[in-house]
Phi, psi and omega in degrees: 000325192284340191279294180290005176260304153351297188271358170296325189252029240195321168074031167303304178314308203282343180256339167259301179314285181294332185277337211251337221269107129198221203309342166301323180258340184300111173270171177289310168293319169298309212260336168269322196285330156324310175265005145275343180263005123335274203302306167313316175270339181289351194274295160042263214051046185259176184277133190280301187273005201287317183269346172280312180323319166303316177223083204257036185244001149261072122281342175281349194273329181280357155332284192314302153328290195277314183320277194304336150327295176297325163285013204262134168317297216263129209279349175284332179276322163203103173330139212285318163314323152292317176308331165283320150322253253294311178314286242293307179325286187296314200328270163012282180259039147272337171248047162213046162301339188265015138252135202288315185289326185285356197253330144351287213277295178345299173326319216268321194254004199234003206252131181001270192002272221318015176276341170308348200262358186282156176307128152358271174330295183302291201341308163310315179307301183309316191284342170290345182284341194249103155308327162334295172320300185318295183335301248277325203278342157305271192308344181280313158305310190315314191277353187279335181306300178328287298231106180285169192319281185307311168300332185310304197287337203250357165303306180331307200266012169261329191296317200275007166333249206302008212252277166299309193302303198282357173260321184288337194287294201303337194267301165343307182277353186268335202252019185283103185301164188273326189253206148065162207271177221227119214257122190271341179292305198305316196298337191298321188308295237269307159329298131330328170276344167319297179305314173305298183336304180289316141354282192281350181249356168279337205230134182297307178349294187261019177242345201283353193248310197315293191311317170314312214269343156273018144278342182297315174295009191024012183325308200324304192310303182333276165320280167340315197243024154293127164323330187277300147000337197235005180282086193308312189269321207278322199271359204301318168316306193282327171293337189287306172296346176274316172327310191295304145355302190255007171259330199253359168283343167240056179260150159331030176242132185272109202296350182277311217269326180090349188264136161270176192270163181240193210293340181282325197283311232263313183298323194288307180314326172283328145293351174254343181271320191291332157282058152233330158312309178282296161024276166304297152002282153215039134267045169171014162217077193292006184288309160288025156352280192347279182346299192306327186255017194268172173271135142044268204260351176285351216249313242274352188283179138330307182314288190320305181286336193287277190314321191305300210264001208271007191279307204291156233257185183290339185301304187314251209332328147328296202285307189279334158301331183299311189278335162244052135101301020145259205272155130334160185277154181257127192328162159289137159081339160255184178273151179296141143289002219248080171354138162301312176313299202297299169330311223266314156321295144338317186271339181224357144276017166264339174257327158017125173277107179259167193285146151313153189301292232279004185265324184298333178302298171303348181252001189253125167336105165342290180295151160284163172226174201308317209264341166286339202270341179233056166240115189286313169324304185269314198209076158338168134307156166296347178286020197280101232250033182033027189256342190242183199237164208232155183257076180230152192266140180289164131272089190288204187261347190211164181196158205284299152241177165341272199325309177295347177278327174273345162303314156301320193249013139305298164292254192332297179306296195311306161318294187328273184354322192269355177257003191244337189276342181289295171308332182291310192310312235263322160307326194262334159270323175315340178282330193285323175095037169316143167222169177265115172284166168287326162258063161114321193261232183227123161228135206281114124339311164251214195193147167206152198296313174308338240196125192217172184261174202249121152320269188230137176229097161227140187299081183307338192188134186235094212293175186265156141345160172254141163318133176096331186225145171298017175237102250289129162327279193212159185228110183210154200255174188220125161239143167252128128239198187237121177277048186261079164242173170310182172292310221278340170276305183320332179268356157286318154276347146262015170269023197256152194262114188303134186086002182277159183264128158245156178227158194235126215249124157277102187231146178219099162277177196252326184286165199260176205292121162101031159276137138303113177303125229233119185282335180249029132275166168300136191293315176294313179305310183286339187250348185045070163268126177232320180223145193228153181205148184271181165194156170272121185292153151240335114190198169287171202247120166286193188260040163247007166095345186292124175283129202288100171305139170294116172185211218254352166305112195293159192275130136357098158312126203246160164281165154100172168222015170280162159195147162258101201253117166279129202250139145287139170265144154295103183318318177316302169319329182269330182292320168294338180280316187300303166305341158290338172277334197268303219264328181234032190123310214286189166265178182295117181290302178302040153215048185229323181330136169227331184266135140282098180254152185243159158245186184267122177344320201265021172247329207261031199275353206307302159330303186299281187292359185283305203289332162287334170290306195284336172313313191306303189309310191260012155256132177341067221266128183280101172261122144287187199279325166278027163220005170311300160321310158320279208282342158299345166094040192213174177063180189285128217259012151249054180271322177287022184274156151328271187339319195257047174240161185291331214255015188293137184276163214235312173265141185244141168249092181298018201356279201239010187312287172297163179257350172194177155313323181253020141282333191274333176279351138335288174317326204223102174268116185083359162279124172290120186248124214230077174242168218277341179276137173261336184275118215281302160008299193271351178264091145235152159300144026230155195258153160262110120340088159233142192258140152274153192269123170307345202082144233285265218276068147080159200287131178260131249237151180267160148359290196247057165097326184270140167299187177262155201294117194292005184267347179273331165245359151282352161297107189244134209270091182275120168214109171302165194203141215237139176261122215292153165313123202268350203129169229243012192254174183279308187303354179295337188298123172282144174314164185236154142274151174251025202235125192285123207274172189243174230262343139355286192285332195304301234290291177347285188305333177281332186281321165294331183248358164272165172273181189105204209210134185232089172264128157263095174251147204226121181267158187317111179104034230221356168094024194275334175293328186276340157288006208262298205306324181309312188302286193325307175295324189268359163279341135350272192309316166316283175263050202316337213260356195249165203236123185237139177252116226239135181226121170217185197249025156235197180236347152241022141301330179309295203301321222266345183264355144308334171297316207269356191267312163297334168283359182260168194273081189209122159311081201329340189264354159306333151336091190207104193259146194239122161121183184258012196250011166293014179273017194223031164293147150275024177238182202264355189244167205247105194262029171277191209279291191302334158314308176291309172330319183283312184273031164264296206285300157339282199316313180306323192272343191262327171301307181301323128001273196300318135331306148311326161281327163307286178345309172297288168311315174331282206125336190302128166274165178088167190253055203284019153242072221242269180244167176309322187303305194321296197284352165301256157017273199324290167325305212284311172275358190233300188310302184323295197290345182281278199295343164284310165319283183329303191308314201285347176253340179254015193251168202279137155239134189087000189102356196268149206241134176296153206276172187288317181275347202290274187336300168309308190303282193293005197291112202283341187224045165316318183305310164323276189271054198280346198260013132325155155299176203185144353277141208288301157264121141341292172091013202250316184222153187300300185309308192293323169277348165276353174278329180271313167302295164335284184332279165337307162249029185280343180257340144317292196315311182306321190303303208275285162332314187296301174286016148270307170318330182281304232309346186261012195258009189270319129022267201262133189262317208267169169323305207270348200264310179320290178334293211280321142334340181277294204306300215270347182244290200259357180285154187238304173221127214233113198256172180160133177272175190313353202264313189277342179270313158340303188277340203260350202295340176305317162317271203328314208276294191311323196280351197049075161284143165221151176191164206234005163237159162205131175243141151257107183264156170078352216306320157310348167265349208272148179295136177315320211274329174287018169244343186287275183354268195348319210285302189258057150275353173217185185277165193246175196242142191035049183071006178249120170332138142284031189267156173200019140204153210223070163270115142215163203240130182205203189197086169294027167257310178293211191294128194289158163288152205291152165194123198298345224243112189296318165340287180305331199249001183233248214335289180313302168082045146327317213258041189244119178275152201274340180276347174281321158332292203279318160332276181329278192314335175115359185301150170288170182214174161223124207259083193273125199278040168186126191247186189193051181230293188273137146309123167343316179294345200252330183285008175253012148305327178236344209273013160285354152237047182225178189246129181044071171280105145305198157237165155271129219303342167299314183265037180242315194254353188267165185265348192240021120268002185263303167276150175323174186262121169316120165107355204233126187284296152321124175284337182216175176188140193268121203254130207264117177267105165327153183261167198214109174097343190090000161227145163249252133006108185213188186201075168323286189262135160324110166093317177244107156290130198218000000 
């Protein structure tokens, strides 16, 4: 490994290898040493094809070349270990289809045609189910006639690749012994082809032609009754990747169409194979008469199926594969070739009544247990040195469905999660010091904070089942221990939380008392961990056995130092032990617990969201429709652009986005600027914008060829427009923006407030918050009636777009933060759920207060500022009429305009606004003081709006009922990070949230599945999503999202974010160009990799970017570490560097 990562950064492929290679020199040795520095940068993760692209025209001869390469028998021309690159290879560019050159070549081996490698008999079958097909397949003969002799052979030999590959596989894998020692090249061989398999049947592309012909190939079967299959340790790997192999070889999909099947679709296919068996049956096998007259549901099990053929001779069996199409016909007068074990397998793992994903999904246990948590296969070391392969699922650029996208990244979070849950088990007990007592039993040596040993433990309640499924409703338990610990731990463990996660430990060690624990043996063998299971709090027990419910009352004191919490069990898990217990024997594991381990609250969220991917799994999950395609990775990957959606807005109202006219011309560079005013006076912000609309899919082409005249879209129609007077006080003034946006960001903003998926990536210093925060106020403004949800992946991008979200002109009551991290806002004020509640309940006593001083000026008796109804009445009868009488004296009649004081004279509510600046009218034109009224009572009227808008909080008595009415009504924009819409969305959707936008800051940090969640927090109405906008904003150049375990963030690409995703696929982005943070000299450190990063101007012309860093010779400087000892630069421990 280390000799190909020296020549990787050595740049051998690209200045030597690939530049020098061709059809003259290619060689055995040419041709291995290329797809190993392939297999290296994909080990990597550097971009792989970039040097073939530059010089692609012998890439199809060196194509050609590992195709024939891969198939040759004789292991003297290529070692079977060479022959595992060379899969490692092709593996490579079957998942780099989104390269052109490489989707070429590709094509070729994937494509209808290869149905030529199927049996006759299937061939037929198939073309009879699609009519299409057959036109397609007709033609495809015409053109192989056309075709001369030498090309004819060698499409012939492309179609029938993978075909030959899987033949070549099956005789590798027949020659493998069931005993006796073993050639590690052959498992290695066999894993990797395995891994291709799984590969080529995971991407619709390559699976939809693919999937016939390796069921035609019987493999699944082959691999199941393989020796290496009976092998427990050498082979263990490989049955776990053929499982996955037979899950994706039957998965829910319809492979011509890309549509998945649903639970009717999937039961109607399995009911036509078994009837098209009886059929066979009974015409033309009376032994199986029976068989032939049965229901169904009698005949469809293993057992069943099993006991039916196992009689029958291998011909019969043959014969009943023929006739449906499964074999070859068997010649007359001979014998089957085909073993009875393979027949008789065949014949019944085809017909099997099988589980559904989502019943198989719904049975399985949340928590790991001992044997997932030390299966080096499914959850590696953190050492995971990328050369052998894993039976863990990739995330690639595409995936077949819904389903399979939540699946996959179900298993991987469920994973990640069970390796950072490993280290805790294995840290927190190696501190306690399990021992062998002299009798027998276990006595603890240390003490660890986390981790306490368990007094007594038992199952108080098994709840009966929910109809339709086998497994208990809940399962929950009583734990004891003893807390003769410090306060501060103690108070840490009665501090433990209804939902918080604990896990419960078995240890029988072996070693006698006073062994030292020795870190580079195995952890389980040295601590005798036998069994680990999770389990949920619900809480503590007082000292009437009663559980202390959580709530703003402070907890009971306890006496003593026992204490007990009663726990939910995972019902699956339990269901399973116990039938393991019943059916073979074993022993109870809940009555073996000796260890409790707790975790730190901001890790242990794992459950909570493992159970929002699987709720999604069990629900209708609503995507809309113009982003289905997108996130399955397929169609045109601008199809979600503004420009291409039918709903695109053609006027825009930028409010306060410009700072002038000649900022907005500025802005629209190539643009014809049109504005509806002529008097340079009157062009102030803020404008109203209509864009010409292009029409949904893009410049549309005439008759005769020509675009449309590019001076008719290009013209855009500017009208300033005056923002009516709020009232007469200075805070009535709206807030303004002052940051002149660069015409990059207008684009951002403009792109943002149309509908559709909106990307922004913005390298550091580069304004992404303020376009963020710019987006936000003008879709506010826009759309007063649409609801926007701000998702980011810390809580303090949350603040800082909260800061700048409060200097814009948006209504603090509008407002809304979800989650904990609102104590570390820098303001005074609290935009949490009981925050906002407090300031509704404030805001409501002070309008009313304000009420009352009308009231007073008025003249008005009674007390109508009592409550919110009370001062409604009030508005409608003493203001309404007040201010209509005015109007009715002051409005122009006959065309004739009411003298100027007229306005001042009848204004009904000077005394109200004496504590204005003053005087309040002007006196100089009728329009201007009539504007100033309007104002005036446009700033009454809102007081009176607002307290309607209270009016349910008088209503709702409690905290909470206030809250979530706050969330689901009055909130407008509503913010929280992703960790939290993960945990929370069941909450959401029951409470009926709804919201009709969504912005992402950070989007590049955040884990795929944690940006999808956001998308389904609420239901959708009448099967359709309401969302109509998708910003997000990152950056896939900095930091990817974390992931501890390199296995899961290499093997896997966990750490590839759905805004990376979506790069790679090709979506457009706007790509913002000018930073204003760093001095030139430090941004051309980075600004190579993004396209065309300037500066802005300021960091050319201010002086504290110009002069030097006090202390610093340098603008930037590298510090050279001597080597000490013979090392220089090191990393003892993960992360500390010296």
């Amino acid at each position: 490994l280390m000799k190909y990562s020296l020549s990787l950064h050595s740049q051998y492929l690209e200045n030597y290898l690939w530049m020098n290679y061709s059809p003259e020199v290619s060689s055995k040795a040419y041709l291995m040493s290329i797809c190993c520095m392939v297999n290296e940068k994909f080990r990597e993760n550097v971009p792989a094809w970039e040097t073939f692209k530059k010089k692609p025209e012998h890439f199809p001869f060196f194509f050609k070349c590992i195709l024939e390469a891969s198939l040759v028998e004789n292991d003297s021309e290529y070692s079977l270990h060479e022959q595992t690159v060379l899969l490692l290879f092709l593996d490579h560019c079957f998942n780099s289809l989104e390269v052109d050159l490489i989707r070429g070549q590709v094509q070729q081996l994937i494509s209808l045609p290869m149905w030529m490698a199927l049996q006759p008999k299937r061939l037929e079958q198939e073309l009879k189910k699609t009519p299409k097909l057959r036109k397609f397949w007709n033609l495809i003969k015409k053109n192989d006639e056309k075709m001369d002799e030498e090309a004819r052979m060698q499409a012939y030999g492309e179609r029938r690749f993978l075909s030959q590959l899987i033949q070549k596989f099956i005789s590798v894998l027949k020659s493998i012994p069931v005993s006796g020692p073993i050639s590690m090249d052959k498992v290695h061989y066999c894993e990797r082809f395995i891994e291709l398999m799984l590969d080529l049947e995971a991407l619709l592309p390559t699976r939809r032609w693919f999937n016939t012909v390796l069921d035609d190939s019987h493999l699944v079967v082959h691999c199941y009754l393989s020796s290496l299959a009976k092998r427990e340790k050498e082979g263990h790997l490989f049955c776990q990747l053929l499982d996955m192999l037979k899950f994706y070889t039957g998965f829910e999909i319809n492979d011509q169409t890309g549509n998945a099947l649903t639970e009717n679709e999937m039961t109607t296919i399995h009911y036509d194979r078994i009837t098209s068996l009886q059929r066979a049956a009974f015409a033309h096998f009376p032994e199986l008469y029976d068989f032939a007259l049965s229901n169904v549901a009698a005949v469809d099990t293993r057992d069943s199926l099993v006991k039916l053929f196992e009689p029958l001779s291998s011909n019969v069996l043959h014969q009943v594969a023929s006739y449906l199409c499964l074999l070859p016909p068997l010649p007359g007068g001979e014998d089957s070739r085909w073993e009875k074990e393979f027949l008789l397998e065949l014949l019944v793992s085809r017909h099997e009544r099988r589980i559904s994903q989502i019943q198989q999904l719904n049975q399985m246990p949340l928590y790991p247990t001992e044997k997932i948590i030390w299966d080096e296969n499914i959850v590696p070391t953190e050492y995971y040195s990328g050369e052998g392969c894993l039976a863990l699922p990739k995330l690639n650029l595409q995936f077949l469905t819904l389903h399979d996208y939540l699946l996959r990244n179900f298993n991987l979070f469920r994973l990640e999660s069970t390796y950072e849950i490993r280290q805790d088990i294995e840290d927190s007990v190696s501190r306690m010091k399990p021992w062998l007592s002299e009798y027998g039993g276990v006595v603890f040596g240390g003490w660890a904070r986390m981790a306490q040993p368990i007094v007594s433990f038992t199952v108080v309640e098994v709840a009966k089942p929910n109809i339709g499924e086998n497994w208990p409703m809940r399962v929950r338990a009583d734990v004891t221990i003893n807390l003769n610990v410090r306060d501060n731990i103690k108070d840490e463990w009665e501090g433990l939380r209804k939902h918080d996660v604990c896990f419960l430990v078995t240890v029988r060690p072996t070693q006698p008392y006073g062994t030292k624990f020795d870190r580079r043996r195995p952890f389980v063998e040295q601590t005798g961990l036998v069994y680990v299971r999770g389990c949920e709090i619900q809480g503590m027990l007082d000292e009437k056995g009663r559980v202390i419910e959580e709530g703003p009352e402070p907890k009971p004191r306890l006496k003593g130092d026992c204490r007990t919490y009663r726990v939910f069990l995972d019902p699956n898990q339990y269901q399973q032990d116990m039938t393991n217990t019943i059916q073979n024997g074993a022993e109870d594991v809940y009555e073996t617990f000796n260890i409790i381990m707790r975790r730190k609250p901001k890790e242990n969220n794992f459950k909570a969201v493992l159970e929002t991917i699987r709720n999604l799994m069990n629900t209708d999950c609503v995507v809309p429709d113009w982003l289905h395609d997108i996130i399955l990775g397929y169609g045109d990957p601008s199809s979600a652009h503004y420009s291409k959606m039918p709903n695109q807005i053609a006027t825009l109202d930028f409010n306060d986005t410009f700072l002038s006219i000649d900022h907005l011309k500025a802005s629209f560079p190539g643009y014809n600027i049109k504005v509806t005013v002529d008097n340079p006076v009157l062009q102030i912000p803020p404008f109203r914008i209509t864009f010409p609309i292009k029409g949904g899919k893009g410049k549309k082409r005439k008759e005769d060829g020509n675009e449309e005249k590019p001076e008719e879209v290009k013209t855009l129609i500017v009208e300033p427009h005056v923002i009516p007077n709020r009232g007469p006080y200075p805070y009535n003034q709206p807030k303004r923006n002052t940051i002149q946006f660069t015409h990059t960001q207008i684009e951002a903003i403009r792109a943002g407030m149309q509908p559709g998926l909106t990307m922004v990536v913005g390298p550091p210093g580069t304004g992404k918050t303020d376009v963020a925060v710019q987006i936000i106020s003008n879709l506010y403004h826009n759309f007063p009636e649409q609801r926007t949800l701000i998702v980011t992946h810390s809580n303090q991008a949350l603040n800082q777009l909260f800061e700048k979200i409060m200097a814009l002109d948006i209504d603090e009551r509008h407002l809304l933060r979800l989650g904990h991290g609102e104590e570390e806002l820098e303001t005074e004020k609290d935009f949490s759920r009981y925050g906002r509640v407090n300031y509704v309940l404030a805001r409501r006593l002070e309008l009313l207060r304000e009420v009352g001083r009308l009231q007073e000026s008025l003249g008005v008796p009674g007390d109508v500022s009592y409550t919110c109804e009370t001062a409604g009445h009030f508005f409608l009868y003493q203001v309404m009429s007040r201010w209509e009488e005015y109007i009715s004296k002051v409005k122009v009649k006959g065309g004739k305009l009411p003298d100027v004081t007229d306005v001042s004279s009848f204004f009904p509510f000077h005394q109200y606004f004496a504590n204005a600046p003053q005087p309040i009218f002007k006196g100089k034109s009728y329009e201007e003081d009539m504007e100033i009224a309007e104002g005036c009572f446009r700033h009454v009227k809102k007081i009176f709006t607002q307290l309607e808008e209270f009016r349910a909080f008088e209503l709702l008595r409690s905290g909470l009922d206030r809250s979530k009415y706050l969330l689901v009504k009055e909130a407008k924009i509503i913010a929280m990070t992703c960790t939290h819409a993960a945990l929370k969305r069941h909450d959401l959707v029951e409470l009926g949230f709804k919201y009709d936008n969504i912005l992402m800051e950070e989007s590049a940090q955040i884990l795929e599945i944690e940006t999808f969640i956001p998308l389904l927090l609420q239901n959708p109405q009448d099967g359709f999503s309401r969302l109509k906008r998708w910003i997000m904003i990152g950056d896939h150049h900095q930091l990817p999202p974390v992931i501890k375990n390199m296995a899961f963030q290499k093997y896997s690409n966990m750490e590839q974010s759905l805004f990376t995703r979506f790069v790679r696929v090709g979506v457009p982005t706007v790509d913002l160009d000018a930073q204003g943070r760093a001095r030139a000299s430090l941004c051309n450190l980075y600004n190579w990799r993004y396209k065309n990063l300037g500066n802005l101007p300021h960091v050319q012309l201010l002086p504290e970017f110009r002069t030097a860093n006090a202390g610093f010779l340098y603008d930037f400087q590298l510090i050279n570490v001597e080597d000490f000892n013979g090392v220089g630069e090191s990393e003892p421990n993960p992360y500390f560097y010296q």
